[in-house]
C-alpha positions as CSV (number, residue, x, y, z in Angstrom):
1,X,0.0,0.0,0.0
2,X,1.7,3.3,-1.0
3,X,2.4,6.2,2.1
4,X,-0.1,8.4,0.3
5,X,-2.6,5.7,1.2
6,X,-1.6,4.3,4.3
7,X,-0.3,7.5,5.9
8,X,-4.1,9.3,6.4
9,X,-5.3,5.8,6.9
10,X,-3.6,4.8,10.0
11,X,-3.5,8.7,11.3
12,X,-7.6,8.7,10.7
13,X,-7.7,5.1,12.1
14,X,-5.6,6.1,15.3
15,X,-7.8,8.9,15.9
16,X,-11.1,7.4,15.7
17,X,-10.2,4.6,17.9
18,X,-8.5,7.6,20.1
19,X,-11.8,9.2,20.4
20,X,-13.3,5.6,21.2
21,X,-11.4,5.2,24.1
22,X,-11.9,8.7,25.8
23,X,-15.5,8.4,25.3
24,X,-15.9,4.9,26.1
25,X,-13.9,5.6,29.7
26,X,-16.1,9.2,29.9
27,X,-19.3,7.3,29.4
28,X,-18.0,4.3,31.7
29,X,-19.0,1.5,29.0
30,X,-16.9,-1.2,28.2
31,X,-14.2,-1.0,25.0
32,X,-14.8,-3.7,23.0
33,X,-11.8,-5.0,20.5
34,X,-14.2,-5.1,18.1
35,X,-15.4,-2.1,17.3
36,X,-11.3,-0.6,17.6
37,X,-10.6,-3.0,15.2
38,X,-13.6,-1.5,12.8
39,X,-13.2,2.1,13.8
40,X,-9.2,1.5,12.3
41,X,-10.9,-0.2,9.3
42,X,-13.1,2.5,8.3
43,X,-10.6,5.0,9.0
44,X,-8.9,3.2,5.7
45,X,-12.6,2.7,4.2
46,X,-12.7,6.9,4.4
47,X,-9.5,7.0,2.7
48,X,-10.0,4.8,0.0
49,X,-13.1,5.8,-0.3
50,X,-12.0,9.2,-0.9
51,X,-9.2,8.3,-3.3
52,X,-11.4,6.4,-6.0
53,X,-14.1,9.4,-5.9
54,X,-11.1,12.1,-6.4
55,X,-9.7,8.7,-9.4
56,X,-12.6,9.9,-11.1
57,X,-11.3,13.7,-12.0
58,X,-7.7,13.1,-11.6
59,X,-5.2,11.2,-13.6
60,X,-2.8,10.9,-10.4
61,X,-5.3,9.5,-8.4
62,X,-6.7,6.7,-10.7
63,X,-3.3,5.6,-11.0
64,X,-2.9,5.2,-7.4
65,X,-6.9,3.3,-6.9
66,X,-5.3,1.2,-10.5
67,X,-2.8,0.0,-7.5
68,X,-5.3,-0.7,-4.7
69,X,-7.5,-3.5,-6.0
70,X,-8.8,-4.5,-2.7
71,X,-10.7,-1.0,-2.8
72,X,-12.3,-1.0,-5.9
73,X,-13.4,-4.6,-4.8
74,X,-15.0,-3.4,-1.4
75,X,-16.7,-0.6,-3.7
76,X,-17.9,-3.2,-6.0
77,X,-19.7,-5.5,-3.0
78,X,-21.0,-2.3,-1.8
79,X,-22.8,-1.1,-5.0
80,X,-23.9,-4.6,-5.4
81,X,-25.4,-4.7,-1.8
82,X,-27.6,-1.3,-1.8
83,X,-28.7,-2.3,-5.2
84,X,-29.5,-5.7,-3.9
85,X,-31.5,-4.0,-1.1
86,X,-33.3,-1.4,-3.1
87,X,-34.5,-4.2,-5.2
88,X,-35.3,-6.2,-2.4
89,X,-37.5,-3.2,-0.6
90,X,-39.4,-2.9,-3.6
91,X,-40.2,-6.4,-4.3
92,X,-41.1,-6.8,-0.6
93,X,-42.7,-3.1,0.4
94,X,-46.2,-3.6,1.4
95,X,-48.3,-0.9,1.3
């Protein structure tokens, strides 16, 4: 994964699961692993997320999403699952 990628990625990750912590002890709830482990995760999801919108209006940046394949995959599943679900709604909606 290239520093312009991982870089913002673990900073954003670190900081989410940052202000997990300080709320979770503020609040007096239990930290769960779990949900550090996702808040890190999405804190790469923002990223990459970010990185194949911006691929779309600049040449730099498709040729760093051409490099991240596991992205473009995760966007793929994720299309395919709210259109999945719209269909679904509508097949099922009673009204």
């Amino acid at each position: 994964m290239d520093k312009i990628v991982f870089l913002p990625s673990a900073i954003l990750g670190a900081l989410l699961v940052a202000s997990y912590l300080v709320l979770g002890f503020r609040r007096k709830t239990p930290i769960e692993l779990k949900n550090m482990v996702s808040l890190f995760l999405s804190g790469a999801g923002f990223v990459g997320g970010i990185l194949l919108l911006c691929g779309c209006f600049s040449e730099e940046a498709r040729k760093k999403v051409d490099d991240l394949p596991l992205y473009i995959f995760i966007a793929g599943m994720a299309v395919l699952y709210v259109s999945f679900q719209a269909a679904h709604r509508d097949f099922t909606d009673k009204k």
